[in-house]
Wavefront OBJ file of the C-alpha trace (Angstrom):
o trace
v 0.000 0.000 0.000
v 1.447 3.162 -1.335
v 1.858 6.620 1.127
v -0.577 8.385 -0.491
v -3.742 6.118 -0.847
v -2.436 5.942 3.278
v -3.559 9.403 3.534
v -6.533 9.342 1.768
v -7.934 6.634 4.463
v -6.811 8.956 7.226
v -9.189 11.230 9.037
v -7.972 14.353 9.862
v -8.367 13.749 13.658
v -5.701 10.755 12.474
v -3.869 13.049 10.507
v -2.889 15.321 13.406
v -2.020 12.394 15.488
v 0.525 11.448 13.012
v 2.416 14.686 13.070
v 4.163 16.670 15.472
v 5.028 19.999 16.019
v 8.331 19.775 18.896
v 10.591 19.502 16.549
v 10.046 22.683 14.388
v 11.608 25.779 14.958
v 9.845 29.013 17.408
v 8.693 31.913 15.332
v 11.279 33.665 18.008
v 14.191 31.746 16.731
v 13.429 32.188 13.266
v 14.869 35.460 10.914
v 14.172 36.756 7.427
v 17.236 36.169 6.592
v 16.799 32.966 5.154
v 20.198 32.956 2.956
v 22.382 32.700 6.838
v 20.396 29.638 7.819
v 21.565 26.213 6.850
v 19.090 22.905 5.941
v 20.617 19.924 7.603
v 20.747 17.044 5.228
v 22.026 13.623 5.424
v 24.728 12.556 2.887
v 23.381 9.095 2.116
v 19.635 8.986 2.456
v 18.812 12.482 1.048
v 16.860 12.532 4.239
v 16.985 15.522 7.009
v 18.341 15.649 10.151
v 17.176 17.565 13.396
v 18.291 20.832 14.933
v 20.519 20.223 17.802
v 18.929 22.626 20.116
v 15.948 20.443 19.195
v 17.356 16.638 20.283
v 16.050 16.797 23.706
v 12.440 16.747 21.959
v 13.039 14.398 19.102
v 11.286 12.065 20.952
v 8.440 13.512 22.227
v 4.524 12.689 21.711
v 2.617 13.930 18.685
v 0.969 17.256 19.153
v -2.601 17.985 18.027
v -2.636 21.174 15.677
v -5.736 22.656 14.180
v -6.465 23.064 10.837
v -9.446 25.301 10.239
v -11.761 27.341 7.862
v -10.021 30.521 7.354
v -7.356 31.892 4.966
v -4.913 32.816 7.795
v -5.474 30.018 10.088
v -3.007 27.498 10.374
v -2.378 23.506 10.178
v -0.504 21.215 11.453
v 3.391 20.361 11.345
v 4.705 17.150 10.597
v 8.628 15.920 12.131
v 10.317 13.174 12.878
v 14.096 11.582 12.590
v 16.396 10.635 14.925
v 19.903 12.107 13.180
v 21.997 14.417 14.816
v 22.593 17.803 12.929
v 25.747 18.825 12.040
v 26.977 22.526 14.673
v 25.906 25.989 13.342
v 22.358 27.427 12.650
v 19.849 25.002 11.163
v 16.964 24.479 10.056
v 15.024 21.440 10.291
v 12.656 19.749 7.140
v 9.537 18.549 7.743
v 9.489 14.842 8.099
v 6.776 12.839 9.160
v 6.985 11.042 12.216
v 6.739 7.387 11.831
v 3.902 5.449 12.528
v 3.450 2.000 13.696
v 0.179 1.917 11.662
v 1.474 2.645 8.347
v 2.689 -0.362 7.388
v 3.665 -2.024 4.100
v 1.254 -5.106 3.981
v 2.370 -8.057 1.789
v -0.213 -10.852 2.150
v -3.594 -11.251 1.434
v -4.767 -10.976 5.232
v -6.995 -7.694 3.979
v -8.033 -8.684 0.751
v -10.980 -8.352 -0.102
v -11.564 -10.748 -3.124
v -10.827 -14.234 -1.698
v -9.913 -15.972 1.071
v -6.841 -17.928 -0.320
v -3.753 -16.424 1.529
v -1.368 -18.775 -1.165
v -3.129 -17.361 -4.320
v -0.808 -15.059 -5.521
v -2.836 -12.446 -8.265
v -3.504 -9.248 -8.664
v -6.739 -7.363 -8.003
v -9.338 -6.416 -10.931
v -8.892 -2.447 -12.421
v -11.238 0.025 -11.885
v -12.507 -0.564 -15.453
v -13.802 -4.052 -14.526
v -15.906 -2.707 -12.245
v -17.427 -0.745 -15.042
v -20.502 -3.246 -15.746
v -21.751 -3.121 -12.066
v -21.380 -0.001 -12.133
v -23.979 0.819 -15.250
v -26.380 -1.632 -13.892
v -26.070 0.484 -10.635
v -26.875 4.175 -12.785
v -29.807 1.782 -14.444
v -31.520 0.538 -11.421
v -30.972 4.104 -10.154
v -32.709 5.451 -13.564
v -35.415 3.602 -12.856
v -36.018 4.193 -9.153
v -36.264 7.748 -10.483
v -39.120 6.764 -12.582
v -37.165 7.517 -15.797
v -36.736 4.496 -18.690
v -33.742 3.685 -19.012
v -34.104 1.898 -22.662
v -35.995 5.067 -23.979
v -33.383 6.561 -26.507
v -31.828 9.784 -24.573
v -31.151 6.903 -21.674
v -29.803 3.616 -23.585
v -26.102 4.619 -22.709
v -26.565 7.130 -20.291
v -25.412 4.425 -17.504
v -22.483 3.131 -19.175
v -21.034 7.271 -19.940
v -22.191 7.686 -15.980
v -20.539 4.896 -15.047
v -17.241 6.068 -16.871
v -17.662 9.760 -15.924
v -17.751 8.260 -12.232
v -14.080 5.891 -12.676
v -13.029 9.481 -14.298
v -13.972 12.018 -11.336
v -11.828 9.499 -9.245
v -9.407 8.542 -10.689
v -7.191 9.439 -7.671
v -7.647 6.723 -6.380
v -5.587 5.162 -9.074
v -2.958 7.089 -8.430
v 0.130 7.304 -5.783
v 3.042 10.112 -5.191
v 5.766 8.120 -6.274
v 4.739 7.167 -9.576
v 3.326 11.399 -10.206
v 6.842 12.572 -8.677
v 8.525 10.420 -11.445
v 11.595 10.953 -10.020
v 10.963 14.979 -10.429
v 13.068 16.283 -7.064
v 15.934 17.699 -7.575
v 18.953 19.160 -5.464
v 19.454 22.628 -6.019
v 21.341 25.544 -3.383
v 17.516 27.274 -3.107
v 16.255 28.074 0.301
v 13.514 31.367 -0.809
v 9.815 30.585 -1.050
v 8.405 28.998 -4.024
v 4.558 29.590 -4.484
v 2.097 27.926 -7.262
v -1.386 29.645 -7.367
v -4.582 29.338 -8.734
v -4.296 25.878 -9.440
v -7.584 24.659 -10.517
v -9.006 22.038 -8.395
v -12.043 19.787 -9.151
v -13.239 17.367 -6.181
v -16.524 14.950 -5.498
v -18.495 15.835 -2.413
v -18.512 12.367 -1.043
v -21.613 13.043 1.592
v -23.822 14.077 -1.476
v -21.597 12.598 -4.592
v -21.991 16.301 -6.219
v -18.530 18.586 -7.509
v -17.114 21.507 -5.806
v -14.202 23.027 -7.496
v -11.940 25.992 -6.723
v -8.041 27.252 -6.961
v -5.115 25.688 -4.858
v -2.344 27.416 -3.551
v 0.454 25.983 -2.423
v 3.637 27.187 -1.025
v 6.890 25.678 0.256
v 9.824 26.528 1.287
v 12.737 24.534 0.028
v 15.476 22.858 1.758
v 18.239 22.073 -0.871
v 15.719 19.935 -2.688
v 12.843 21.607 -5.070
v 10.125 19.734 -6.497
v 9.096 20.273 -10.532
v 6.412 22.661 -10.772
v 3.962 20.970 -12.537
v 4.332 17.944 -9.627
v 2.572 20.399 -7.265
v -1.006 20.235 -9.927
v -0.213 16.464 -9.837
v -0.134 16.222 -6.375
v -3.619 17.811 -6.309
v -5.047 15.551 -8.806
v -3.907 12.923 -7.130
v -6.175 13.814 -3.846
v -8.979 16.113 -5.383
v -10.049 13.263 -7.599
v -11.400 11.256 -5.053
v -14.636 11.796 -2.954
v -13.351 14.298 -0.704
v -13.984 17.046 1.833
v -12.194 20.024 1.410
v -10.600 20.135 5.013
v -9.018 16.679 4.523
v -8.519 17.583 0.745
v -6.010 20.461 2.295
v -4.505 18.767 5.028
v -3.266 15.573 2.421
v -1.767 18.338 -0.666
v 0.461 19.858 2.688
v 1.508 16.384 3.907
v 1.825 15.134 0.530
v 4.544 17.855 -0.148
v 6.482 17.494 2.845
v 6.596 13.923 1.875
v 8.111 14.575 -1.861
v 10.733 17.004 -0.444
v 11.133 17.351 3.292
v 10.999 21.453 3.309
v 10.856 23.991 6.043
v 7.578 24.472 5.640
v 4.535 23.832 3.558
v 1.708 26.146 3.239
v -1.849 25.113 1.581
v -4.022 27.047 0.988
v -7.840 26.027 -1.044
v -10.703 28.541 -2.218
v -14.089 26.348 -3.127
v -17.665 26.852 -4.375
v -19.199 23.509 -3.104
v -22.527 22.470 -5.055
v -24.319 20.761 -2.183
v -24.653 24.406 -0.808
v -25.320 25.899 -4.711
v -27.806 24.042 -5.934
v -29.385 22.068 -3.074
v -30.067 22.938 0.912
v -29.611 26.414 1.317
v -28.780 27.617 -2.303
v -26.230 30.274 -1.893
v -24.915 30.651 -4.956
v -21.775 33.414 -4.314
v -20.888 31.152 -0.828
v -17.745 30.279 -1.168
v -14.964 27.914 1.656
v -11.453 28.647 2.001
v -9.564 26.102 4.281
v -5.949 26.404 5.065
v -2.911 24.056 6.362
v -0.055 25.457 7.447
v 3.112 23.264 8.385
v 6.980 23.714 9.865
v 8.163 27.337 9.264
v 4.812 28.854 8.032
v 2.923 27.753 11.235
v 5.742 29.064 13.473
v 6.851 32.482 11.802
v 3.939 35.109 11.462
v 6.222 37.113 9.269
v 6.732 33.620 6.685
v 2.852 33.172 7.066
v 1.835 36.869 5.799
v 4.641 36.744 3.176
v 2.591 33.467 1.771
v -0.731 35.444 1.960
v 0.098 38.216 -0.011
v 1.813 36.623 -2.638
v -1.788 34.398 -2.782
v -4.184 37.356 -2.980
v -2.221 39.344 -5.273
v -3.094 39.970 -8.498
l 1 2 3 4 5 6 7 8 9 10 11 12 13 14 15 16 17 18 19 20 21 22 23 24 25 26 27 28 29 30 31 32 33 34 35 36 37 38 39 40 41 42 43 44 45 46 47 48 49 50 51 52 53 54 55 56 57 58 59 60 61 62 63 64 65 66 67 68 69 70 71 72 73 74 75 76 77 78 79 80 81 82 83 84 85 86 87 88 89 90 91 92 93 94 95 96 97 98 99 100 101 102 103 104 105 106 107 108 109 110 111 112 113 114 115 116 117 118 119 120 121 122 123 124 125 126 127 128 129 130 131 132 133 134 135 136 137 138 139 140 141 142 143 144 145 146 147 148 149 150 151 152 153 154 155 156 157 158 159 160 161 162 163 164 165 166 167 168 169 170 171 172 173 174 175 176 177 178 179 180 181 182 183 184 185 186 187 188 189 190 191 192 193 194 195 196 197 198 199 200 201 202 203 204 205 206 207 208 209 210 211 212 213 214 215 216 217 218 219 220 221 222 223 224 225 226 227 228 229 230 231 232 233 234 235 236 237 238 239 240 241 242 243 244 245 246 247 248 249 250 251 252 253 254 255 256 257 258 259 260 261 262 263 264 265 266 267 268 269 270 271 272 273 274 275 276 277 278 279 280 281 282 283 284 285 286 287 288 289 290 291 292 293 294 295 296 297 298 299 300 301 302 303 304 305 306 307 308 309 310 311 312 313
């Protein structure tokens, strides 16, 4: 099972449980003058080690952050690593803290089409599952009263049923095989910000769309991710059935994941259709939800620098 489809069965109560703030920088200890700090990095694994001042916490229990509803609230950090940092000023990447529940999982013991723990085979695809799924749409056609062999309706449940593997095909996907091997090491430790990437999601308490802009913003630690990865990384987990606030939360984790920053900063602007054109019908309503991780949760001054580069024109 890969990291990401991990994250997509988290809940975000789960989600800040598996991340922890201790090991991240104060906004007191942090300065603007990003070019005098150094990112720790190990030589062999590419992967980060901790701030010194910050060993005596390494090991301490997760922290629950809060990841709200508003443009300037903020998220929750993810750390974790047990290196020792090399003397002089650091600063820490965001690594996520291991978990004894993520686990790589071999057999069979969860599968869920047989019982036969020596049959080795692979599961069906998603397109398989595209006859049940039209005899689903027709049953549904007709519990509406409609006729479904009437001519407007013949293939209406077949295109539904593809339009439906479409919408999610997230779930098809994983970080590792979008990333395609797209990180690369480069002396770059200034904030890089993608904006107004469009986002379109499935409600998954009333199956309807909401859609919006993502913006994302990290701040590198001698490893930058290709641009376009950052739209892949939201396709990845806004074509799924999704709410927005655990929509946020997995872009920001997903990021830290590809390229152990500073700091990630997410932030999502949406026009939900279960509020447009059902319930209470408020057409110009509109959610923003924000995560905020590592140096943008801890420095104010990182934080607002993020915001205005996101609501400028």
């Amino acid at each position: 099972m890969s990291f990401t489809r991990q994250l997509s069965e988290m809940s975000a109560s789960e989600l800040n449980d598996a991340i922890d703030d201790t090991n991240f920088p104060q906004a007191h200890i942090l300065s603007r003058g990003r070019n005098n700090s150094v990112c720790s990095t190990s030589s062999t694994s590419g992967t980060s080690s901790l701030a010194a001042a910050n060993d005596d916490v390494a090991n301490g229990s997760a922290a629950t952050g809060q990841s709200t509803v508003q443009a300037t609230a903020t998220g929750t950090t993810a750390a974790g690593g047990d290196e020792v940092a090399p003397s002089g000023p650091v600063r820490p990447r965001l690594i996520l803290k291991s978990n004894s529940s993520i686990v790589e999982n071999d057999g069979h013991e969860n599968c869920t089409f047989h019982h036969d723990l020596e049959l080795d085979h692979k599961p069906p695809t998603r397109e398989a599952l595209l006859p049940d799924m039209a005899r689903s749409y027709r049953l549904l056609l007709g519990g509406l009263g409609e006729n479904p062999d009437r001519q407007g309706l013949i293939k209406t449940p077949e295109r539904a049923a593809k339009a439906m593997l479409y919408f999610t095909k997230g779930y098809d996907q994983n970080l590792e095989d979008v990333l395609n091997g797209a990180v690369f090491d480069e002396d770059h430790d200034e904030m890089v910000v993608v904006k107004d990437i469009e986002m379109f999601s499935m409600c998954e308490h009333h199956l309807v769309p909401f859609y919006g802009k993502v913006s994302i913003g990290y701040l590198p630690c001698n490893k930058i991710l290709g641009l376009s990865k950052l739209a892949r990384i939201v396709e990845i987990f806004s074509r799924r059935l999704q709410v927005q606030e655990r929509l946020t939360k997995q872009i920001a984790v997903a990021v830290t994941q590809a390229v152990q920053p500073a700091g990630v900063a997410v932030v999502v602007e949406g026009v939900h259709m279960c509020m447009v054109m059902r319930g209470v019908q408020k057409i110009n309503s509109k959610t923003v939800t924000s995560t905020m991780l590592g140096v943008f949760r801890d420095d104010p001054k990182t934080r607002e620098e993020f915001l205005n580069l996101v609501n400028s024109k």
